[in-house]
Rosetta silent file (secondary structure, phi, psi, omega in degrees, C-alpha in Angstrom):
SEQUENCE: XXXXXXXXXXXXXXXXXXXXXXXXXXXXXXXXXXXXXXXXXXXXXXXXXXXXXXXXXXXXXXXXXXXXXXXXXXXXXXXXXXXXXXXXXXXXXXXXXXXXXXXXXXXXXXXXXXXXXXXXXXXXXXXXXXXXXXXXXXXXXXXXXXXXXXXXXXXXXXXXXXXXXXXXXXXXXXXXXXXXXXXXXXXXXXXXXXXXXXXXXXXXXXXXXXXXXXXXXXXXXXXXXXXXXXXXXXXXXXXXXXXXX
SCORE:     score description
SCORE:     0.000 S_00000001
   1 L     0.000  116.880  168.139    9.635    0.460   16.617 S_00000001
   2 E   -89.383  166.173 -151.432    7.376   -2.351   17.351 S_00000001
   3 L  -117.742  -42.998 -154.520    4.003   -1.956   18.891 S_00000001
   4 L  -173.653  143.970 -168.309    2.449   -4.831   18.693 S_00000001
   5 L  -122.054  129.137 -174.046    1.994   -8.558   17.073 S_00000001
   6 E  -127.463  141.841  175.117   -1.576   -9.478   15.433 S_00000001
   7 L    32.748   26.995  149.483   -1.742  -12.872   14.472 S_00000001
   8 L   107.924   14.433  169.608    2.115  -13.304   14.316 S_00000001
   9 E  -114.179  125.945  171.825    3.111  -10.611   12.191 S_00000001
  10 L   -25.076  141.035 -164.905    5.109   -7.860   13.911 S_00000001
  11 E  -124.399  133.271  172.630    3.224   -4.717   13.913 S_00000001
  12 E  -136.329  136.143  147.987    6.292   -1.378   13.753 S_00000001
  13 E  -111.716  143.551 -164.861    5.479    2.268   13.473 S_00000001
  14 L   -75.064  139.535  160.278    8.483    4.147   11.728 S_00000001
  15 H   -52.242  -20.227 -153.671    9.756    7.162   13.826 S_00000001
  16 H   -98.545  -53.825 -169.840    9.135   10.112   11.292 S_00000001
  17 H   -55.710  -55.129  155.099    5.235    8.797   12.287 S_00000001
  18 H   -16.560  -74.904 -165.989    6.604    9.256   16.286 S_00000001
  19 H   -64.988  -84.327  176.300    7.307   12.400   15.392 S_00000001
  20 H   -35.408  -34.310 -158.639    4.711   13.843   13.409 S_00000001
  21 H   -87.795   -1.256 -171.887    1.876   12.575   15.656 S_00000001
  22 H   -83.906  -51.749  173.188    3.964   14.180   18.344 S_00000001
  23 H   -64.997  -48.351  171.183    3.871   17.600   17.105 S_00000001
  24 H   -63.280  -73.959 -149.419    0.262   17.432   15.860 S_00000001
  25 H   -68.373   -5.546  133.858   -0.972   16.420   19.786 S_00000001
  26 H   -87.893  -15.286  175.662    0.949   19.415   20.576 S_00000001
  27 H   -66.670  -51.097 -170.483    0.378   21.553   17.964 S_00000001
  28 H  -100.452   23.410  142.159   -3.647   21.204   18.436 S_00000001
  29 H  -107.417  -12.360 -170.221   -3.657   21.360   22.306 S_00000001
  30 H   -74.298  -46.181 -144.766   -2.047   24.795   22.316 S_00000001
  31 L   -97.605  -13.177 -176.729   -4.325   26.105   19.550 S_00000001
  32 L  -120.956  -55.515 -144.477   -8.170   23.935   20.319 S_00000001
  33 L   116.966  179.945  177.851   -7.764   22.737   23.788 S_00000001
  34 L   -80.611  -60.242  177.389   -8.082   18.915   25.299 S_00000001
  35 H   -15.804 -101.720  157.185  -11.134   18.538   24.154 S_00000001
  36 H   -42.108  -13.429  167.952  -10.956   19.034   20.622 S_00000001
  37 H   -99.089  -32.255  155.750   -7.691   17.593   20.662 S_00000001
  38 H   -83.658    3.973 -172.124   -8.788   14.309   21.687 S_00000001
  39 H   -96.805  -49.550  177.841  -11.865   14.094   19.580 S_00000001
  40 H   -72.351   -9.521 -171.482   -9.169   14.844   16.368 S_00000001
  41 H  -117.485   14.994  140.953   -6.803   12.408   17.523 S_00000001
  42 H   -62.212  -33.938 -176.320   -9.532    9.388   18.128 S_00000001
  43 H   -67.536  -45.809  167.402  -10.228   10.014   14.134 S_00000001
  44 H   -25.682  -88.496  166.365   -6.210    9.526   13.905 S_00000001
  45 H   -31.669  -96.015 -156.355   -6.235    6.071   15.563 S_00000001
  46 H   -30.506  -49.584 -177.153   -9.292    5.044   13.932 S_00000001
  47 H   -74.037   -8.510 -164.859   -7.454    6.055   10.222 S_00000001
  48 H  -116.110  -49.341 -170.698   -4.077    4.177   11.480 S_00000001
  49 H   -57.877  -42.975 -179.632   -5.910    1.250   13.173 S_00000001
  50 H   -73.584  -33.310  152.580   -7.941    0.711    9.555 S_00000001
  51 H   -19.003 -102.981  169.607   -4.318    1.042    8.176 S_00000001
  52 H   -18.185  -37.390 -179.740   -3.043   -2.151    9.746 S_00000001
  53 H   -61.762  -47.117 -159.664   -6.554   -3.512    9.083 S_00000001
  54 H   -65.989  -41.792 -177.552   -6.277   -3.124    5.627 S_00000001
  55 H   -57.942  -21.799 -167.300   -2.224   -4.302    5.727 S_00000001
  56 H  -109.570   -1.892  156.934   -3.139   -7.339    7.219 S_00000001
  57 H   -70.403  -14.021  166.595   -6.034   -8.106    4.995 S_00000001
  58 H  -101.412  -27.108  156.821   -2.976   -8.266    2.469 S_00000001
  59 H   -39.949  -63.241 -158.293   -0.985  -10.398    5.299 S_00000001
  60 H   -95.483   27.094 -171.777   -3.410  -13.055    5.531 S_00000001
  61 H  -104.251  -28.946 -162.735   -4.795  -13.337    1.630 S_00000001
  62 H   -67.634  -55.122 -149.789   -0.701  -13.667    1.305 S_00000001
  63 H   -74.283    3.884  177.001   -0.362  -16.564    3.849 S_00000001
  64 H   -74.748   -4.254  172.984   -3.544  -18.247    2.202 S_00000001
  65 H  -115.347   14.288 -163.720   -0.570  -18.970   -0.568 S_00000001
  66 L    34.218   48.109  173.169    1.733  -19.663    2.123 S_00000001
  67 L  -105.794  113.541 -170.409    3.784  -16.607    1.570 S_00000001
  68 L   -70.280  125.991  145.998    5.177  -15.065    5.358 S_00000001
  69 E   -85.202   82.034 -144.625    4.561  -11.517    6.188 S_00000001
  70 L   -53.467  -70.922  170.534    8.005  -10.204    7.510 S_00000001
  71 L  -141.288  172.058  171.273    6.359   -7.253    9.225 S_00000001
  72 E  -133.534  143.986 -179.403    3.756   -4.635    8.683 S_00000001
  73 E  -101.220   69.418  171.543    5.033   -0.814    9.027 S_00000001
  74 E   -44.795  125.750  166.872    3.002    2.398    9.659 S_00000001
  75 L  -112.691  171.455  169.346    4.625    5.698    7.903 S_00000001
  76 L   -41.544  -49.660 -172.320    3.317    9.097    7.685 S_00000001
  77 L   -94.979    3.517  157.137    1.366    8.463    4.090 S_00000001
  78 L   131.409 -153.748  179.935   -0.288    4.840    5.436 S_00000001
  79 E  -136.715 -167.028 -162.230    1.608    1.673    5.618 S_00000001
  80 E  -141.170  100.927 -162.690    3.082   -0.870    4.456 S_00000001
  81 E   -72.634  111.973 -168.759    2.963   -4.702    4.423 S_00000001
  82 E   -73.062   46.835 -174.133    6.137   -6.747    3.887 S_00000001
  83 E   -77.336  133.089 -128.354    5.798  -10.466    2.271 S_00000001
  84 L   -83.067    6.873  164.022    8.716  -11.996    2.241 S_00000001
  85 E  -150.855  160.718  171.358    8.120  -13.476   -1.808 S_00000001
  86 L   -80.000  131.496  168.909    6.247  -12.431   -5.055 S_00000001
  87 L   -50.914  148.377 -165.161    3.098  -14.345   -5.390 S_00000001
  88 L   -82.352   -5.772 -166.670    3.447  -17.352   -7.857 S_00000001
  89 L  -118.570 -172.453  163.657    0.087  -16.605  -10.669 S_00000001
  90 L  -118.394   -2.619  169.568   -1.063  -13.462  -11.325 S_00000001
  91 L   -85.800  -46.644  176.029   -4.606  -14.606   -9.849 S_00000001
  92 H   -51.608  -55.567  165.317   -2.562  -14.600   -6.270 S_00000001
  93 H   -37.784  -43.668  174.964   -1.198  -11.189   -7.485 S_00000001
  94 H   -74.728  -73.584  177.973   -4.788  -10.278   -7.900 S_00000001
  95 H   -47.190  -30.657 -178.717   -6.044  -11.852   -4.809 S_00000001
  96 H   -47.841  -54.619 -167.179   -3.502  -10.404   -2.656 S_00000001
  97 H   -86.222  -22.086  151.438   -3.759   -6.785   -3.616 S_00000001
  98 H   -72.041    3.163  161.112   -7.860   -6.518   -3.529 S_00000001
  99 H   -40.382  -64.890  168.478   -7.491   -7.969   -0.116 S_00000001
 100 H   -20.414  -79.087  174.016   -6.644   -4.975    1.355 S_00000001
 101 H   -51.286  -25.478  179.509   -9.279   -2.501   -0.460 S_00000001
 102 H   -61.069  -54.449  179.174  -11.830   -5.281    0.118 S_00000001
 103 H   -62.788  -58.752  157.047  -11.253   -4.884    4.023 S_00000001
 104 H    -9.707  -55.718 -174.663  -11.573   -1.395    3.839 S_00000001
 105 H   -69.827  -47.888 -167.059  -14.696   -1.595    1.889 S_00000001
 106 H   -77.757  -25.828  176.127  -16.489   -3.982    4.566 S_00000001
 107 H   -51.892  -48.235  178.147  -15.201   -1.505    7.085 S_00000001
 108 H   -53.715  -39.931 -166.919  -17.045    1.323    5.689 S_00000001
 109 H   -46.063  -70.332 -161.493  -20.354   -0.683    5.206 S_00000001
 110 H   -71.479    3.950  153.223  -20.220   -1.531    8.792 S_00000001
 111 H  -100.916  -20.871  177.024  -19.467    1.687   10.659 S_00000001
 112 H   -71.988  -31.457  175.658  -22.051    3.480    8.086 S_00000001
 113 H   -92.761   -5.103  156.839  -24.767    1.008    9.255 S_00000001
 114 H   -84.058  -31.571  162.971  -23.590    1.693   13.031 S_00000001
 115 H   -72.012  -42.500  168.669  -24.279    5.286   12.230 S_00000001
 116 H   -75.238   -2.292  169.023  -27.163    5.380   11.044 S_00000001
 117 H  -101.445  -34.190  177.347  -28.373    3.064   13.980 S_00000001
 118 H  -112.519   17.204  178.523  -26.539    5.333   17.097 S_00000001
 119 L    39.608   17.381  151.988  -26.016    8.349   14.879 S_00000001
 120 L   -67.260  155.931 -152.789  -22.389    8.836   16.275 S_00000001
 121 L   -85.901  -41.020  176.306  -20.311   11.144   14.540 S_00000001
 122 H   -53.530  -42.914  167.123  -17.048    8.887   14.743 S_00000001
 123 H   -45.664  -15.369  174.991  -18.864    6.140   13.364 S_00000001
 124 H  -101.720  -67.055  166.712  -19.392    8.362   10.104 S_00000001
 125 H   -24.272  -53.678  177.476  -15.997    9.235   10.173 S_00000001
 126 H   -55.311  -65.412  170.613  -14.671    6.070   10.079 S_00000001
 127 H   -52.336  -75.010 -129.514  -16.648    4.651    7.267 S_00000001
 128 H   -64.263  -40.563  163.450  -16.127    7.893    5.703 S_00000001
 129 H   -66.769  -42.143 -164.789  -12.086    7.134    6.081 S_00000001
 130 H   -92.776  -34.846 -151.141  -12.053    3.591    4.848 S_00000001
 131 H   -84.094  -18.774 -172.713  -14.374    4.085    2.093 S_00000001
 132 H   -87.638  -45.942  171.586  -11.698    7.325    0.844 S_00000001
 133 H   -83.790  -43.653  175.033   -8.734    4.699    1.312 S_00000001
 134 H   -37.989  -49.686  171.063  -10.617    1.749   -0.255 S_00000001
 135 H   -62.281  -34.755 -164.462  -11.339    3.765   -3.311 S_00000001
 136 H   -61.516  -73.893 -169.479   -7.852    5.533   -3.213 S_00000001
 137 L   -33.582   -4.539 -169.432   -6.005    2.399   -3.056 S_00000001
 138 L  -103.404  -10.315 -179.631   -7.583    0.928   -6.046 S_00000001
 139 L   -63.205  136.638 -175.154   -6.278    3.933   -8.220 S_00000001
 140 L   -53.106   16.805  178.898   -3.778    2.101  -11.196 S_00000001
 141 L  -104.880  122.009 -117.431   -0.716    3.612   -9.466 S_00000001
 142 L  -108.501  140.915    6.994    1.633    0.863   -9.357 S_00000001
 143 L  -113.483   53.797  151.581    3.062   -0.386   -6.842 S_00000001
 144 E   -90.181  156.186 -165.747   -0.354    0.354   -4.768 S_00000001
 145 H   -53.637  -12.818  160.328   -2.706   -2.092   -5.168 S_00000001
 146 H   -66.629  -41.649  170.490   -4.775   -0.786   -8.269 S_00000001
 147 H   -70.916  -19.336  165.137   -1.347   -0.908   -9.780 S_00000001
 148 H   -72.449  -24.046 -179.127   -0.743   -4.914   -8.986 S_00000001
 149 H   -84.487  -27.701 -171.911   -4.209   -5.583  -10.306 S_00000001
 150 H   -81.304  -12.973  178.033   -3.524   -3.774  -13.402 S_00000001
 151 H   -88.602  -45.077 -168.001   -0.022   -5.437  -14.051 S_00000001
 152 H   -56.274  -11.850 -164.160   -1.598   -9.290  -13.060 S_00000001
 153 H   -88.627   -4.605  173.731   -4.518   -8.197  -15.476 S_00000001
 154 H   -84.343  -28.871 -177.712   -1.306   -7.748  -18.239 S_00000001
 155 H   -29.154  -87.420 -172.963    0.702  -10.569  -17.472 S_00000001
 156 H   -29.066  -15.389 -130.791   -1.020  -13.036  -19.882 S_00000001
 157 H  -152.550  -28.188  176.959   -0.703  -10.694  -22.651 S_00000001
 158 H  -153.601    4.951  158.749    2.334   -8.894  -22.639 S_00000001
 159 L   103.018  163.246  168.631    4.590  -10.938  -19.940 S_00000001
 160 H   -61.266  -63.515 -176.445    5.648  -10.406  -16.509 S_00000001
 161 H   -55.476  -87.185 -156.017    8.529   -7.448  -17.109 S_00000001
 162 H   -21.058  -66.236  163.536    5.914   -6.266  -19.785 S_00000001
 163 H   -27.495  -61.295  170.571    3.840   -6.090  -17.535 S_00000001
 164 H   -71.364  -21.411 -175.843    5.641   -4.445  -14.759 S_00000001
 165 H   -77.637  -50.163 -144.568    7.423   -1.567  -17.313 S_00000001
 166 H   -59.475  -52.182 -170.717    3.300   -0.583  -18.525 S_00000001
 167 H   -52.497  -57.023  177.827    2.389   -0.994  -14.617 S_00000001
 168 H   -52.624  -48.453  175.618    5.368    1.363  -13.671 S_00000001
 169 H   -40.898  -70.729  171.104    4.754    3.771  -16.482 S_00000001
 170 H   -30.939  -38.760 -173.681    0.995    4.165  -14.960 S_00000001
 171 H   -79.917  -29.538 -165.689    2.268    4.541  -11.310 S_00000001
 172 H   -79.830  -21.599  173.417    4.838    7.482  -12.405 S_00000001
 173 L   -90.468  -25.311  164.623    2.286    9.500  -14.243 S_00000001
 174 H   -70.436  -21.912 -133.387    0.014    9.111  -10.800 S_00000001
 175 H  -102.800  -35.786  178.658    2.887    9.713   -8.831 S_00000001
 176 H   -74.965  -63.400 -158.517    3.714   13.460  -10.267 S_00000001
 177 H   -50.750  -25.635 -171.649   -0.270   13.986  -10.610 S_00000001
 178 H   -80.667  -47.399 -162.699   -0.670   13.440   -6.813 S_00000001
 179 H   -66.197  -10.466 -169.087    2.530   15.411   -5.997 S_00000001
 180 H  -111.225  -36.986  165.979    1.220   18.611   -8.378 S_00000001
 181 H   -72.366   -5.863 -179.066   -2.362   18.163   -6.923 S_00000001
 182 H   -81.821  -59.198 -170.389   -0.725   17.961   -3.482 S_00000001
 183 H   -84.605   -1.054  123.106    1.057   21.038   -3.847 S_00000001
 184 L   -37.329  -29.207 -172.873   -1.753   22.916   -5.642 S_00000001
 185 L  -122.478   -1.355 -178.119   -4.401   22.129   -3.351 S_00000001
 186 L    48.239   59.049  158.900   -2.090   22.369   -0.382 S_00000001
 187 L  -108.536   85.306 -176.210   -2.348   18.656    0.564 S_00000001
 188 H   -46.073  -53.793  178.306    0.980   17.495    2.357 S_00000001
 189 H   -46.202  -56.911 -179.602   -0.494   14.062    2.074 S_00000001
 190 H   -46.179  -38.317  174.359   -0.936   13.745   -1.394 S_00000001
 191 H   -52.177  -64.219 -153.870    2.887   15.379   -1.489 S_00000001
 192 H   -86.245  -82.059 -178.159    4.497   12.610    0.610 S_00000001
 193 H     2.828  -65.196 -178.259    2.013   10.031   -1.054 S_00000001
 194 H   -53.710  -50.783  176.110    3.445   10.907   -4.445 S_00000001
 195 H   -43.130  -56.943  170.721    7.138   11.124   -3.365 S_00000001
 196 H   -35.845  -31.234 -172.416    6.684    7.643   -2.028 S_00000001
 197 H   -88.045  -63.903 -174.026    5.667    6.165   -5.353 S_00000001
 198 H   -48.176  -29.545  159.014    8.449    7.689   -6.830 S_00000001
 199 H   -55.171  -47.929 -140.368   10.971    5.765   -4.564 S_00000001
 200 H   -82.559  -23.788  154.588    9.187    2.886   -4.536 S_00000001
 201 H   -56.207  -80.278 -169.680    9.036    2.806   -8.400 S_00000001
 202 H   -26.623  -57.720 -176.628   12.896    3.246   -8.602 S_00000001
 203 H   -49.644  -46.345  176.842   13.329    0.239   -6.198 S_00000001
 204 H   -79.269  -19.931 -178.112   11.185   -2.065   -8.162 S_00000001
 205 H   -41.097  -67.572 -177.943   12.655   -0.964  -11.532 S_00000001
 206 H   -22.125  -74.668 -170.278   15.917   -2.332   -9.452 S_00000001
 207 H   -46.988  -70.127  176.133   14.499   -5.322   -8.083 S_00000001
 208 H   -39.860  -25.366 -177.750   13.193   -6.328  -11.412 S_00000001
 209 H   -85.398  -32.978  179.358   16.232   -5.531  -13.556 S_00000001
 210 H   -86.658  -12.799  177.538   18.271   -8.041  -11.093 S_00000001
 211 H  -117.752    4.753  156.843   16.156  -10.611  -11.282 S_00000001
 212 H   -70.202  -47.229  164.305   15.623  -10.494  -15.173 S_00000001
 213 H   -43.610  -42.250 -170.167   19.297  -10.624  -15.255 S_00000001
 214 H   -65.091  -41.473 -162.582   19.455  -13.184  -12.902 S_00000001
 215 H   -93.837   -8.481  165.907   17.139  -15.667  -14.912 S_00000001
 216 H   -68.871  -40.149  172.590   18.886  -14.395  -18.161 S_00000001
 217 H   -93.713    0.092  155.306   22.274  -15.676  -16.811 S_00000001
 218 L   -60.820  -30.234 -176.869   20.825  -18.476  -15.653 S_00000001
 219 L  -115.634    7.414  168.023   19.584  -19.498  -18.912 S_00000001
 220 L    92.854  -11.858 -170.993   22.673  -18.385  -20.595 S_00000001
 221 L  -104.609  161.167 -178.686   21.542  -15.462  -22.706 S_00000001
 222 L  -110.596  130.100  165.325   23.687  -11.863  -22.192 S_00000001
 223 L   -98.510  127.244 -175.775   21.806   -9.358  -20.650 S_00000001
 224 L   -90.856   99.352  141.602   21.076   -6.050  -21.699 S_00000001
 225 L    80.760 -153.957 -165.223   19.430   -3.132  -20.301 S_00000001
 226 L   -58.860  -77.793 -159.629   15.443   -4.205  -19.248 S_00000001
 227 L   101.251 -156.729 -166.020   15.948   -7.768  -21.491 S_00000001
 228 L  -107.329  165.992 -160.070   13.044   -9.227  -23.520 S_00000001
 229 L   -99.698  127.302  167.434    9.845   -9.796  -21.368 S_00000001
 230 L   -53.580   83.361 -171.842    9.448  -13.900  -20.673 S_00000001
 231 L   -30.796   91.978  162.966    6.198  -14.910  -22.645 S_00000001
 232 L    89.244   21.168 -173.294    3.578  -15.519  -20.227 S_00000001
 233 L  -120.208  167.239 -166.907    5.928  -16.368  -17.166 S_00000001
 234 L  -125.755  159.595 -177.410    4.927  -14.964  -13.489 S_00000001
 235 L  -112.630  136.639 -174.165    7.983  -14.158  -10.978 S_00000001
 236 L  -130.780   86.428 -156.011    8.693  -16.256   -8.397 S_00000001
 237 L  -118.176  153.221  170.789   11.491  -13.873   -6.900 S_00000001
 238 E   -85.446  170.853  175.770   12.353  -14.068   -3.362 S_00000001
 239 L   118.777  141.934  163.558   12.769  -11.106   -1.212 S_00000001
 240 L   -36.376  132.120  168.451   10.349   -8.318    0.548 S_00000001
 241 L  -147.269  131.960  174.880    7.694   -6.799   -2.063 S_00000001
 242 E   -86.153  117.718  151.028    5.746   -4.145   -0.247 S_00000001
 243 E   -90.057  111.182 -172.036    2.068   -3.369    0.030 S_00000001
 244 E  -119.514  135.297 -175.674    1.299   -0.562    0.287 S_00000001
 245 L  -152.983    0.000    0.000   -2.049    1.105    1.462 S_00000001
């Protein structure tokens, strides 16, 4: 469903987000009141508004390489930015995916030095929120943005596909630890967080296996299984590749 268009990329929230935020604003007026039910659902908006901030700090770092953002998506576990090709270096790879964490980062500064000048309580929340996604997002699990800087920082050195199996391996061993600390610690987020990675690995495994084929039968060689990782080459595959924060 779309909401809303910032600087010409589509803004959609996903239904299962409909839904959930629907039940929580009824779940917590029966049991706190209006009160307290709007005070928790201004921190909501505030954490889904720095969402979008952060997605579109990956929007416009893309189109500084003239790579289109198809849309940006909210979901339950944060969202997700769509650019419609893989960056062409692995320094674009890099700039792209600290974009995000970057915005994030300047948010917190700047609602922590509005708190400590009007001492509101949202205003500490808010930093307090960005600086907790800024950091998260920077964790090596691939394909969130700690995991794109750790495959562009591989590239040189062990190839794009190299790159991308070590980067996946890294995201898959985050992807159970969040899902066993989720359901240990009784964190739903952390749960759906994990789950997410695990699709989202499977997809790029896909994507990647089709377009190593593709440039394998392009060039003539028969392809097998993963193939051999191109020495030093960067992917310049067409298609959505998702950022996710």
């Amino acid at each position: 469903m779309s909401v809303a268009t910032v600087a010409g990329i589509p803004i959609r929230v996903h239904w299962s987000l409909v839904g959930l935020m629907g039940l929580y604003f009824a779940f917590a007026l029966i049991t706190a009141g209006m009160a307290e039910t709007l005070e928790a659902t201004s921190v909501v908006v505030a954490l889904f508004a720095s969402v979008v901030l952060h997605e579109l700090g990956h929007a416009l770092a893309a189109r500084n390489y003239g790579i289109r953002t198809a849309h940006i998506t909210l979901y339950p576990f944060g969202g997700i930015a769509a650019i419609t090709r893989a960056p062409a270096t692995p320094f674009q790879e890099l700039f792209i995916a600290l974009a995000g964490p970057a915005v994030n980062l300047f948010l917190a500064t700047l609602f922590f030095s509005l708190w400590t000048v009007s001492g509101a309580w949202l205003a500490l929340a808010i930093a307090a929120l960005n600086l907790i996604m800024g950091v998260f997002n920077l964790f090596p699990a691939y394909p969130m943005d700690g995991g794109r800087v750790l495959r562009a920082l591989l590239v040189d050195r062990y190839g794009w596909v190299g790159a991308s199996r070590i980067a996946m391996r890294v995201g898959r061993i985050f992807a159970w630890l969040f899902i066993g600390v989720g359901l240990v610690g009784f964190v739903p987020s952390l749960v759906l967080v994990g789950g997410f990675l695990l699709f989202a690995l499977a997809a790029e495994r896909r994507r990647m296996e089709q377009m190593v084929a593709l440039r394998l039968w392009r060039e003539h060689v028969p392809f097998t299984g993963m193939g051999p990782a191109p020495a030093r080459r960067w992917s310049r595959a067409r298609g959505p590749q998702p950022y996710s924060g």
